[in-house]
N, C-alpha and C positions, 0 to 999 in steps of 0.2 A: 703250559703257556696258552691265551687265550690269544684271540684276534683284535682284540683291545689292545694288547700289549707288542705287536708284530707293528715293526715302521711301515704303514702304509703309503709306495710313492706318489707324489702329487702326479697328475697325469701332465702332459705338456700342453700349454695353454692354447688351443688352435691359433691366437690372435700371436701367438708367436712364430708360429710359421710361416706365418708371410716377413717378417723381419729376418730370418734368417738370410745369409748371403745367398743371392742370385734367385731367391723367391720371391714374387710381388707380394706386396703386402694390403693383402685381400680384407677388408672387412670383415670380420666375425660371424656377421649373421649371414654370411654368404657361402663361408668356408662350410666345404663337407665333412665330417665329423673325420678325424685322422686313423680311428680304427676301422671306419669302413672303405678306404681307399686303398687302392690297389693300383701299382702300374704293371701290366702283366706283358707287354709288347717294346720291343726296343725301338729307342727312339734316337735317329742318329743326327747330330745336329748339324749346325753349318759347313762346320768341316769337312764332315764327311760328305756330305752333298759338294762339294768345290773340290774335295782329293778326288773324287771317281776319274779312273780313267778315260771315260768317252765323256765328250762334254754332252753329251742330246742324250746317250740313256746309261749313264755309270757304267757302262762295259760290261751288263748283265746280257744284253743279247749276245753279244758276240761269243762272248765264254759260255753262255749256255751252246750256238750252236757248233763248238768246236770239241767240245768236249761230251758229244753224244746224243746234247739235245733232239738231234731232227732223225738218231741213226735209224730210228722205226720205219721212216718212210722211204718207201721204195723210191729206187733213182727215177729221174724224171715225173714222178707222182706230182700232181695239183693236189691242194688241200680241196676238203669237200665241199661245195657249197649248198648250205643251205637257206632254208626261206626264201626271199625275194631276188637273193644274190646266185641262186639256181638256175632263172632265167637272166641270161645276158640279151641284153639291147645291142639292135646294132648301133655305134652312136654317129653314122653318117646317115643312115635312116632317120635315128630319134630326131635329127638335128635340122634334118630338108627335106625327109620324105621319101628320099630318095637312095638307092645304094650299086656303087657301081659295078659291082660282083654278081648283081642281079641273084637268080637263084640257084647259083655257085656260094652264096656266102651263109654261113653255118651258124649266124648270131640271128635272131630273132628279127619281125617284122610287124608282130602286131603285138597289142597290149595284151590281148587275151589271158594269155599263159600268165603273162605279169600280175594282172590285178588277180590271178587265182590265188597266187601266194605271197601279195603285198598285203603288209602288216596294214590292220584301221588306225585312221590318223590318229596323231597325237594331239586331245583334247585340252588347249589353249586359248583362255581369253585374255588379253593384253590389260592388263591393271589388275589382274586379280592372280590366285592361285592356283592349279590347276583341281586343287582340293576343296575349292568353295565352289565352283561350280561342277557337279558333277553329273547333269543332263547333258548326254549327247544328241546331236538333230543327226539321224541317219539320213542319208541321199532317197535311202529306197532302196525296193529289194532287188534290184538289179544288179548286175555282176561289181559294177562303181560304185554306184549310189551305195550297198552295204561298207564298203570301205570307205567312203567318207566321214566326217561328222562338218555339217553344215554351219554349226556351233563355234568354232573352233579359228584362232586367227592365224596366219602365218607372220611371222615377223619378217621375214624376204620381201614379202607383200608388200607391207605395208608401210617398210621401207622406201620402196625403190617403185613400188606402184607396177610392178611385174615379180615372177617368182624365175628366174634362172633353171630351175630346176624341176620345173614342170609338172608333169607327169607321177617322176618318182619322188615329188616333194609330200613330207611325211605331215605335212600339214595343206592339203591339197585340196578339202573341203573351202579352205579362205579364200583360194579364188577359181572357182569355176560356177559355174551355172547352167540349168538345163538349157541343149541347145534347140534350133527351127531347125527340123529335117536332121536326115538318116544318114546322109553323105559323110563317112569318117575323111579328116585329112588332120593336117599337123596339130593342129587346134582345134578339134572336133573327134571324142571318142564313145563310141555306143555311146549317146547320147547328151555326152557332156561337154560343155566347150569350157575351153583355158580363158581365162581374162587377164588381159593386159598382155599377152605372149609377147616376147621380141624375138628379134631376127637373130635367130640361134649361131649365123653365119658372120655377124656382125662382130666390129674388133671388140674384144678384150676391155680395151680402154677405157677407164671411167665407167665400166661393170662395176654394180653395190660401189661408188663412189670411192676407192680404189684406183689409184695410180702406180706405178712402176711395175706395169707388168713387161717382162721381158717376150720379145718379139719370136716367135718361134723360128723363122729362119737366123737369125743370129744365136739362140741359142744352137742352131744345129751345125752353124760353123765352129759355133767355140767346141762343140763336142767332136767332131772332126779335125780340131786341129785346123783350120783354113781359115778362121778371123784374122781379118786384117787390121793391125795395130800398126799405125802411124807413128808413135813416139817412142812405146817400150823398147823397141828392137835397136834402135841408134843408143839409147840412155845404154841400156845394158853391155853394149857393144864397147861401152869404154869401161864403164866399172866393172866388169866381171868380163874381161874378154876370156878367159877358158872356161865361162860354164856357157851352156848352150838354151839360147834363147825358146820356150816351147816345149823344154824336156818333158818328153810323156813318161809315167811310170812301167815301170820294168813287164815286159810283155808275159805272160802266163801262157805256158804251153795250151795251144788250141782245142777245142774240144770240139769232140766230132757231133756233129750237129744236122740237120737236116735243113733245107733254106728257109728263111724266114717269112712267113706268111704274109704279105704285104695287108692284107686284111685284118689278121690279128696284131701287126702292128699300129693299125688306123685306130682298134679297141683298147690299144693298151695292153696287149694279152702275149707280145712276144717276149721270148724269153731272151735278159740281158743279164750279161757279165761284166758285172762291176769289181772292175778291179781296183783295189786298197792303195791310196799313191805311199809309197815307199822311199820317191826319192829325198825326202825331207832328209833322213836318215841316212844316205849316199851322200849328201850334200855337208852333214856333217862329219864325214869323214873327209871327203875331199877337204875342204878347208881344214877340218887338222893337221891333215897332211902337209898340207900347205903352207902350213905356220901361222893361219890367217888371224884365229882367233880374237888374239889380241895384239897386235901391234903396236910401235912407238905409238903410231901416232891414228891414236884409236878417233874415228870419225870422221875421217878426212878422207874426201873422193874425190880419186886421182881424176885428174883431165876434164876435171867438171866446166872450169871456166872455156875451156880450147872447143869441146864438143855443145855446150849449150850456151855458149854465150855467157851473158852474163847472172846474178841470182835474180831473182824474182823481186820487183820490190811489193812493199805491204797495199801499196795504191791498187795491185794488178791483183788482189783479193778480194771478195768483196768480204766486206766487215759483219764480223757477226756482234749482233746487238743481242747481249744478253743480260743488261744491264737487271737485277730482281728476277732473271730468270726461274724458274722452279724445272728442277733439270729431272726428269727419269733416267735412271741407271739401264741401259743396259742388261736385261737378265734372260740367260738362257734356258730355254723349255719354257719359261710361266712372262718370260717379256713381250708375250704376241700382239699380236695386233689389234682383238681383242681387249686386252687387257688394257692395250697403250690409249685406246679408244675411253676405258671406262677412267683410267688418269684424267687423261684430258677432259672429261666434264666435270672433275673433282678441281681443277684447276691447272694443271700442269703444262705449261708452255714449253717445252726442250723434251723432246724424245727421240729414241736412238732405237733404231734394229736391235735384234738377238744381233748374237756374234756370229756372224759369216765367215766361215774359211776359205782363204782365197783363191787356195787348190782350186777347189771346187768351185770359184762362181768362174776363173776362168778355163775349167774344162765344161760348164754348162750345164751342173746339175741342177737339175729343176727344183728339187726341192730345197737346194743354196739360194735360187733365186725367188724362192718363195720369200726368205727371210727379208726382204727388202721393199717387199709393197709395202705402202703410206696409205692412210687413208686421208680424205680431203681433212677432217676437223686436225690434224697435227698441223699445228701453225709451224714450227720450225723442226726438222725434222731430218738423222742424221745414221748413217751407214756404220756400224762397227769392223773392220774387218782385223782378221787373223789368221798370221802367217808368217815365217819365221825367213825368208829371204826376197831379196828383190827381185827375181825372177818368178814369182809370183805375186808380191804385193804391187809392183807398178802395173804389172798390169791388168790386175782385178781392178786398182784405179783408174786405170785409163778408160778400159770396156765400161764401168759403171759412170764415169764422167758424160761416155759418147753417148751411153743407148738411153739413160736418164735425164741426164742433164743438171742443168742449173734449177731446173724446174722443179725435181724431182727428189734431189737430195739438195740439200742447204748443207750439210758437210759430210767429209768421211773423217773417222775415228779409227786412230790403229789401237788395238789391244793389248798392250803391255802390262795389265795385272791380274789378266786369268793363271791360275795357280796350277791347274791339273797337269798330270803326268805325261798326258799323252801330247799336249801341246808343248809343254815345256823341253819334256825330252829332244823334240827337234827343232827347238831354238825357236819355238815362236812364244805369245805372251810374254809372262816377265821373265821368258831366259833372256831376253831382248836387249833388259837394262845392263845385261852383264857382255853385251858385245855391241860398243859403241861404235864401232868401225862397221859393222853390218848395218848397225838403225839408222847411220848417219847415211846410206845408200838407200836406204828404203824411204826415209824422210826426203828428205831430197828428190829420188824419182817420183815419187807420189806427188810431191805438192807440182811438179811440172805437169804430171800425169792428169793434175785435176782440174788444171786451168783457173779456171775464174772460183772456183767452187774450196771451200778453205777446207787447210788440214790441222784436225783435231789428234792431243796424243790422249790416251787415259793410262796412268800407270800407278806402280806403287812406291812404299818410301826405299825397298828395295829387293833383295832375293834374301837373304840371310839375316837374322834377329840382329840386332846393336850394331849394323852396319849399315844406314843408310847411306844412300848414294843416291836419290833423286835430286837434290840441290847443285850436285856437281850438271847433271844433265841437261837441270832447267835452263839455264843459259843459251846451251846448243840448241836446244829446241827452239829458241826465241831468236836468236841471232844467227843461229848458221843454215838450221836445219825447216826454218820456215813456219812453226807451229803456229797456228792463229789462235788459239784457246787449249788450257791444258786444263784434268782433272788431276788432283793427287788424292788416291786412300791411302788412309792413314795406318796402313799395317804393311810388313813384308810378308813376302809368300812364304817365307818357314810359319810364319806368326799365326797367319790366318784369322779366327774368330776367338782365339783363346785369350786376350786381352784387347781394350779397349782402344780405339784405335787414336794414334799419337797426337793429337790437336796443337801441340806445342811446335811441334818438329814443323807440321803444316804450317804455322805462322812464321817460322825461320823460314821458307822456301817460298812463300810469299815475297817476304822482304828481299831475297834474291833475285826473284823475278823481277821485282819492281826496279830493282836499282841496275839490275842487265839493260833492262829496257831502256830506260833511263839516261845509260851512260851510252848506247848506240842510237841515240835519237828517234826511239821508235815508239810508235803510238804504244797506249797501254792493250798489254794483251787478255784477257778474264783469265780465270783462276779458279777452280771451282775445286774446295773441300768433298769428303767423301769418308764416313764414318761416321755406325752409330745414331744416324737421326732418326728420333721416334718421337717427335713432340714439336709444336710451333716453339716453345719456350727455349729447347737444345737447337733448334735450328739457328734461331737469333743471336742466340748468348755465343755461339761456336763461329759463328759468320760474322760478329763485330769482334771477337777478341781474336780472332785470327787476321782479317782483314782483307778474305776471299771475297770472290763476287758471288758465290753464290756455294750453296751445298748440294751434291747430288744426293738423290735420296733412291736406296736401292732395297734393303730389306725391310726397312720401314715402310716404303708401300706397299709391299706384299701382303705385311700383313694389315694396316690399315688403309687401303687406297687412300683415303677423302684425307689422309696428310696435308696433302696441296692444299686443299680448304683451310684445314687449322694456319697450313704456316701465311694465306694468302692473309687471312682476316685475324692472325697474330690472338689465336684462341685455343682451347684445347677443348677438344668436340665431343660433347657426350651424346654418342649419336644411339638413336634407339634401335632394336632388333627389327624394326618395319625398316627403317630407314639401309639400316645394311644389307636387308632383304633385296632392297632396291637396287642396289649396287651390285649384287649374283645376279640379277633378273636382266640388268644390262647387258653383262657378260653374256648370258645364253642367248640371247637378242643377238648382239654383235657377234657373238662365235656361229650362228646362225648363217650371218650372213657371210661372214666371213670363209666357213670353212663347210657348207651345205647344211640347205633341209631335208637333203636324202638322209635315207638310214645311214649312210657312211660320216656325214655330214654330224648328222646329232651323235653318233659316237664321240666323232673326235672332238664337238664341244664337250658332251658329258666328258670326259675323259682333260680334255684341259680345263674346266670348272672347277673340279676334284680336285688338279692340281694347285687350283686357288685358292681353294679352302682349305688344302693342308697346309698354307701360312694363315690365312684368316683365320683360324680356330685356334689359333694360337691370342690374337686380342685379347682380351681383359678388357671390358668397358667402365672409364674411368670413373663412371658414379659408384663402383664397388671397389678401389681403391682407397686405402686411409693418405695415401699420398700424391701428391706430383710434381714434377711430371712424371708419365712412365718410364721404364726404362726398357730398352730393345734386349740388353743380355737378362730380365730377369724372368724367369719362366713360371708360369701359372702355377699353383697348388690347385686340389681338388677343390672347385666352386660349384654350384650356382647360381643362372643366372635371374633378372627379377623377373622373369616370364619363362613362359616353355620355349619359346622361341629364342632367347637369348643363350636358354640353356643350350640349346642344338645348334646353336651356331658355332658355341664353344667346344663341340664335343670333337676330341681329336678319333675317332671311330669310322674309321673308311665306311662305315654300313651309314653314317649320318652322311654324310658327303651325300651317298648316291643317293640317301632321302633330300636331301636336301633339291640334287638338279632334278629329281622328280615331280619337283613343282611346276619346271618350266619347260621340262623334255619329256616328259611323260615317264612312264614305266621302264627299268632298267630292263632290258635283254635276259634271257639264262647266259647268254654267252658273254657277256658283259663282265670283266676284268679287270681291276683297276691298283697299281700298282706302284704311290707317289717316287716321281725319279727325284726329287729332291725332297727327301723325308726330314717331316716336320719334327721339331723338340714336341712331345706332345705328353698326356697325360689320360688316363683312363682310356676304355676300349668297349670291349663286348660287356664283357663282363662288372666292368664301372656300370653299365646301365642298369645288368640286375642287383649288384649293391645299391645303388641309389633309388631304385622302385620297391625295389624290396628289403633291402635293410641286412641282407644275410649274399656270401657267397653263391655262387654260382652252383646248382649240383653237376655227378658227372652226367655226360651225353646233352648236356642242358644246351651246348655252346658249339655253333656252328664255327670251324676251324675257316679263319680267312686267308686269302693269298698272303698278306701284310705279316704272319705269322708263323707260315710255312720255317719260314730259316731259323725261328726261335725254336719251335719245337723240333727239328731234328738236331736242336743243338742241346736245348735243356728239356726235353722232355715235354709234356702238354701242360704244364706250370708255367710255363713261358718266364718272362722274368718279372721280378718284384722290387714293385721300391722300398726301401728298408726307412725311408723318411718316416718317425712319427710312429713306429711300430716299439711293441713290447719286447724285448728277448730277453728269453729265461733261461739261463746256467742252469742246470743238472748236475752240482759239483762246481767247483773253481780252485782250477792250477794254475800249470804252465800256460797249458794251452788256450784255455779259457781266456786268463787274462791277456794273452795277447789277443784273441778276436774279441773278447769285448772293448778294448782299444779302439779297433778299427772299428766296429761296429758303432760306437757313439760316436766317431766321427762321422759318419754316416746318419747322425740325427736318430740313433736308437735311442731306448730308456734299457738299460740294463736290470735284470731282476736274479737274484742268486739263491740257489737254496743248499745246504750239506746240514749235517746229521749236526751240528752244533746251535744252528741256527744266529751266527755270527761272523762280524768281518772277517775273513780267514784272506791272507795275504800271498805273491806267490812266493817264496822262499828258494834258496838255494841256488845256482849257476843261471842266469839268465843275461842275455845279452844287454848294455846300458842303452835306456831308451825303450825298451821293448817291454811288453807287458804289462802288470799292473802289481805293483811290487807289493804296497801295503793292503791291496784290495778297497781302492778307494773310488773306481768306476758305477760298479752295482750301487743302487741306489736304495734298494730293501732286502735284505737277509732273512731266508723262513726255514722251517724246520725238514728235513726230513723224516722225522721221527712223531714228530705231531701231526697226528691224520687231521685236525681241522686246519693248523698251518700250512699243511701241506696241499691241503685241497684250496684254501685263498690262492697259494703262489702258480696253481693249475689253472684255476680260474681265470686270471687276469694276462694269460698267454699269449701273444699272434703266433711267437716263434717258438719254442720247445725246443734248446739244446742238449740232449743226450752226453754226456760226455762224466761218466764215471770211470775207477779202476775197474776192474773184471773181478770181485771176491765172492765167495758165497752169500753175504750180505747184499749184494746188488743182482743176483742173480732173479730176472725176473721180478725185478722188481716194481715197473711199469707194469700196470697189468689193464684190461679190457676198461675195468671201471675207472681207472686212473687217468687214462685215453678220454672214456666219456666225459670228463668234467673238466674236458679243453674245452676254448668257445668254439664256435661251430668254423667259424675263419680258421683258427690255427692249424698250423706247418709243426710237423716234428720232423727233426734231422738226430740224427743219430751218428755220432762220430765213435762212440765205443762207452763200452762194450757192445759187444752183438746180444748178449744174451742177458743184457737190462730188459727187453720186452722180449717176446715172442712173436714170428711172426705171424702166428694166426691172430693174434690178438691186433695186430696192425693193419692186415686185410679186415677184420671187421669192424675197424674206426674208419677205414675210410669208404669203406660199402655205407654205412650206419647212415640214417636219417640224421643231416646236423651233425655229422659226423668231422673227423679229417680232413681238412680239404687238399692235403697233399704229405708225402714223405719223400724226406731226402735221405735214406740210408749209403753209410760210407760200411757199415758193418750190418751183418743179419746174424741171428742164428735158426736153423743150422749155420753154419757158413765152411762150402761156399751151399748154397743153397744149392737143390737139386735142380736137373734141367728139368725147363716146363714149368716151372714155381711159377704161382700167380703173381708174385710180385715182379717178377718180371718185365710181363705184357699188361700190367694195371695202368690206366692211362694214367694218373696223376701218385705217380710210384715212379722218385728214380735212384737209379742203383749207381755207387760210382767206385770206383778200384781203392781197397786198401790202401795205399801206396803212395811214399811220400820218397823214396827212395831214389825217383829220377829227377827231384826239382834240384835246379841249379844250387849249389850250395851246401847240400845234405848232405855230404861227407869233410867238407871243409868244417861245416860246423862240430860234425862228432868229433872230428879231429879237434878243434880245440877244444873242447868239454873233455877230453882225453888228455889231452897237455895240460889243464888248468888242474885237473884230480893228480895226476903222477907228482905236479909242482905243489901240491897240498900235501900229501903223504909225505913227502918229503921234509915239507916243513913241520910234519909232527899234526897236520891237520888231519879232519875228517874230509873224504871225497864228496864231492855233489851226487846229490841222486841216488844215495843209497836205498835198498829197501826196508822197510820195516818189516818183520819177522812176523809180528803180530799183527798188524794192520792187513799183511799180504800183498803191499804195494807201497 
């Protein structure tokens, strides 16, 4: 038999992989060729990013520090500091010059020490990239003047026409100058003076154009427990007369401690014990206890009219006009302020805080209260909070009504459709919808709590798949419970992101809103949809056929902010790689100001930039699309893009990110870490770059191991994982077993390729489960020889995956050999499921050492076996070894069992059993 006469399969068309379900459907001359693609790093997508237990970081800190993470460091140990963070400022010195510890105080006094080991600024000119100009202007060789670059802009600067951050601003060259005379003072050092300095003593207020900063003595009552609330305590005093107004969480045995440094609390630097609030969890039992849960007459608050008078009417609100509003969602860790900033110049009129826990804004945590500064450009601009009882949501509302104002928030927003565990467990988000008697006391105290200032609900269609229940609630929210505007998403919290969210169901819960209203004579209240928008085209068509006021847009702007553009100008934006350029350069600008130009400062921009572009990298830019609009659920194939820069925009590669904010923050740190808390659907990696530069896999030691990859490789070895889309797999034999994973594997978008000693469809025959397998042998799509060494070297040839899987006879023994190995492509994987002693494993160590060799083995079996201790294959990095052993999967003896009933019922009947062996074959 020649190679003329072998069914050579057609390869799968790239242009067909973008049609495929849930792939975009990329352009041809865009698509990267389907054998050089590789997804080597796991990509967890929405879901999993909304299941994490902590909402701010998945619950990886905490489980790392309880389960041994920090056990190295000795008790009361500080971490080290290095570099600039070595020298501590005093900051009542840095701030007036002055300290009132005099020289009893242990922090620092002059710059000296500091500018020995402050990093040289980071080289920024405003319109360009940090990469096109690359002349620094040094100060001079003076101990400043070398750490300056004169070059260089600050965006705090140039902002706000002062820099906040003086001194240790890492772009410090853009506003100083040499000064007259020798006299150091606040703004004069070895011979530099600050420009524009302000009054470092001055409020807060209206600081980088920034409002709702919260007042340091009220935050220090509410952390004391001594804020004085007007409203909460009487409201709660009739709905919940047996819980107690203020409950602090459960005290922790005291730890012996020495007194605390009134100095080192002035820096920041005392040590505080934050305790975990627990009574969420107490407060759920009490009410079970109770019977409270659900009663007849779920939502009804007892002695509401006798202690407050009468309800509120809709006159004593004031009205929110959101008529075409363009609403931003809401999103935690990447909703910052920041971000909500570079909305808003994209178009976006309605923006809302991260979600704030109400614990916490009223025990006064600072960085809960951080979640709520505005900046001046939000035209309307609104508070999410979350919290699963009235004893903490009225009065997070009451304190954010008093110390803000009408001013300051235009509404607050209760959280009813965050999904995660940790909230849910204790009845806040949407456990919320499933205890109408609790929400209808929360609703209620809040909209009193709020005054003038209107209460927003955002929720889902429910808790549980096929059982909606938001349409029963919309009512109460409009007539009893006070709602001034609702959102509904279109999915339940089982549901999540795994289908698309219900638009139907939305337009029924529309129509009941409208006709509640309606029939109680009350103004119309907005309505805002929530699902799925990634296009001006699906915004409109979903916003008139449902009959909402508006759509909120939450993972659609993620990943393309300038949405608001498309849906404002009713277009779909084929925006260029400069133009999106512009749109990161903003963010680092605003995150700039926002969160400092000190070193600590540019971290935590870089570090939430990266967060940004692990949804941006997900885009597709629609002139490389054969269709539109786009779709939100459909995920990139290997592209791309018409420039180098489109390309790296697209790259889901944590190493492009931090090239990416090194445009506008300079050089990343050694210490520099970065690790997405909502990890993006992504494609390609490290190693995508050297297939795409060079056309061939990765060699080993070639590839620096990143953080993002850690959990892959101690789970599958340093192969990390692999997308099977689009890939070759080749049989070595075809039975049982075979045909059932070639089953599964062309589901999985394989080409199946088969070879045994006849060079023919060989089918699987004999006792197989209905449904299972591949009976006639009608998957494989080309049949080649074993016995024909030219046919056998074509079906070698055309490889990614190599599946080992013959009987064990003297005919297969060793029958893979070194050369057999060499005329794999240099990409292909061999896996070996049996025999062990089809190859050897010397011969396996030197295909994948080899030039162009191996580029990885999955042995299920070896020989010798078991190998001896010490075998190189072992500790080979891209060598993994996994147990014989099928013996503990669920089901393995239920199934022997019937293949043992089905043969004794055959003998019986005068049949032959299944599975016999052949005498002569030896298997």
């Amino acid at each position: 038999m020649t190679d003329t006469d072998i069914k050579v399969p057609k390869p799968i068309d790239d242009r067909d992989r973008g049609r495929m379900a849930g792939i975009a459907p990329v352009k041809a001359e865009y698509l990267i060729p389907a054998d050089t693609t590789i997804l080597v790093r796991s990509a967890p997508d929405d879901d999993a990013a909304e299941a994490a237990k902590d909402c701010r970081s998945g619950g990886d800190e905490k489980r790392q520090k309880t389960k041994g993470g920090w056990k190295a460091r000795t008790k009361g140990q500080k971490p080290l500091l290095t570099g600039e963070r070595s020298v501590r400022m005093c900051s009542g010195w840095e701030k007036t010059g002055k300290c009132p510890f005099g020289d009893q105080c242990k922090y620092a006094h002059s710059w000296d020490a500091y500018f020995a080991v402050k990093p040289v600024d980071i080289h920024y000119v405003r319109g360009t990239l940090s990469d096109e100009v690359t002349e620094r202007v040094v100060g001079g060789e003076d101990p400043i003047g070398t750490k300056i670059d004169l070059a260089t802009t600050c965006p705090v600067f140039a902002e706000l026409g002062y820099c906040t951050f003086g001194w240790r601003c890492r772009f410090l060259g853009g506003h100083v100058k040499r000064a007259e005379g020798e006299e150091d003072n606040l703004t004069r050092v070895g011979g530099w003076e600050l420009l524009g300095f302000p009054d470092m003593e001055g409020s807060r207020e209206g600081r980088n154009a920034e409002v709702n900063w919260a007042k340091i003595d009220v935050l220090s009552s509410l952390q004391k427990s001594k804020y004085e609330y007007e409203f909460s305590p009487k409201y709660l005093a009739v709905v919940e007369p047996n819980k107690t107004f203020g409950r602090k969480p459960k005290k922790q045995p005291k730890k012996k401690r020495g007194p605390v440094n009134e100095e080192d609390a002035m820096n920041g630097e005392a040590e505080v014990t934050v305790q975990a609030p627990t009574e969420e969890e107490a407060m759920n039992e009490e009410e079970a206890a109770n019977g409270e849960a659900n009663g007849e007459q779920k939502g009804f608050v007892p002695g509401q009219a006798e202690a407050m008078d009468v309800p509120l009417r809709p006159e004593e609100k004031r009205r929110l006009n959101w008529d075409n509003g363009l609403y931003l969602a809401p999103l935690t860790t990447v909703g910052n302020l920041p971000f909500r900033r570079v909305c808003t110049d994209y178009g976006a009129t309605i923006t809302i805080s991260e979600m704030a826990l109400a614990e916490q804004i009223v025990q006064g945590k600072n960085e809960e209260w951080a979640l709520v500064r505005r900046h001046e450009s939000e035209k309307m601009f609104g508070v999410q909070l979350a919290g699963g009882w009235p004893n903490r949501m009225v009065p997070a509302a009451e304190v954010l009504a008093r110390e803000l104002g009408p001013s300051g928030i235009d509404f607050v927003d209760i959280n009813m459709g965050c999904p995660i565990d940790l909230l849910f467990k204790q009845g806040a988000g949407s456990a919320l919808m499933d205890n109408a008697r609790r929400l209808g006391k929360i609703c209620v105290g809040m909209n009193r709590a709020l005054g003038e200032i209107p209460l927003t609900v955002k929720f889902r269609t429910g808790v549980a798949n096929n059982h909606p229940i938001a349409h029963k609630l919309i009512p109460r929210f409009a007539n009893e419970w006070g709602a001034s505007a609702m959102t509904l998403h279109g999915r339940s919290r089982q549901q999540r992101y795994t289908k698309l969210a219900d638009w139907a169901y939305i337009r029924k819960c529309v129509d009941v809103l409208r006709e509640s209203t309606a029939d109680a004579g009350l103004p119309p209240i907005p309505i805002f949809g929530n699902g799925d928008c990634y296009s001006a085209q699906s915004y409109w068509e979903e916003k008139e056929a449902s009959g909402v006021d508006g759509v909120m847009v939450a993972r659609g702007a993620l990943i393309k902010p300038w949405l608001f553009t498309e849906i404002a100008e009713r277009r779909e934006w084929d925006i260029s790689a400069t133009e999106r350029l512009e749109g990161i350069r903003k963010f680092a600008e605003y995150g700039l100001s926002h969160w400092g130009a000190d070193t600590q400062g540019v971290n935590t921009t870089r570090r939430f930039l990266c967060e940004a572009l692990s949804f941006q990298s997900r885009y597709i830019p629609i002139g490389l699309l054969e269709r539109l609009p786009p779709m939100l659920n459909e995920r990139p194939p290997a592209y791309r893009g018409r420039n180098e820069l489109e390309t790296l925009l697209g790259s889901s590669f944590v190493g492009d990110w931090v090239k990416i904010s090194e445009m506008f923050l300079g050089p990343a740190g050694d210490d520099f870490n970065f690790q997405p808390k909502h990890k993006s659907n992504a494609y390609g990696s490290e190693e995508a770059q050297v297939i795409r530069t060079q056309g061939r896999w990765p060699r080993p030691g070639e590839l620096t191991l990143n953080p993002d990859r850690e959990a892959d490789v101690r789970q599958f070895g340093s192969l990390g994982l692999i997308n099977l889309h689009g890939k070759t797999v080749e049989m070595l034999g075809y039975g049982h077993i075979e045909g059932g994973a070639a089953r599964l594997l062309h589901a999985f978008g394989c080409q199946i390729l088969a070879a045994n000693t006849a060079s023919k469809k060989s089918g699987c025959h004999g006792y197989i489960i209905p449904g299972k397998g591949d009976v006639e042998g009608d998957i494989p799509t080309a049949w080649y020889s074993t016995q024909d060494p030219s046919s056998f070297k074509t079906f070698l040839s055309r490889s990614d995956i190599l599946v080992g899987s013959l009987p064990s006879t003297p005919a297969t023994r060793g029958m893979l050999t070194r050369e057999h190995l060499a005329q794999l492509p240099p990409r292909a994987l061999f896996i070996n499921v049996r025999p062990g002693d089809l190859v050897f494993s010397d011969a396996i160590l030197a295909a994948l050492d080899a030039e162009n060799g191996l580029f990885g083995a999955g042995l299920d079996v070896t020989d010798p076996e078991p190998l001896p201790a010490g075998h190189a294959l072992f500790t080979h990095p891209r060598a993994v070894i996994t147990p014989h052993s099928s013996a503990d999967v669920e089901g393995y003896y239920d199934a022997g069992g019937e293949l043992r009933v089905e043969n004794i019922e055959n003998m019986r009947r005068g049949g032959t059993p299944y599975n016999v062996v052949d005498p002569v074959k030896g298997y």
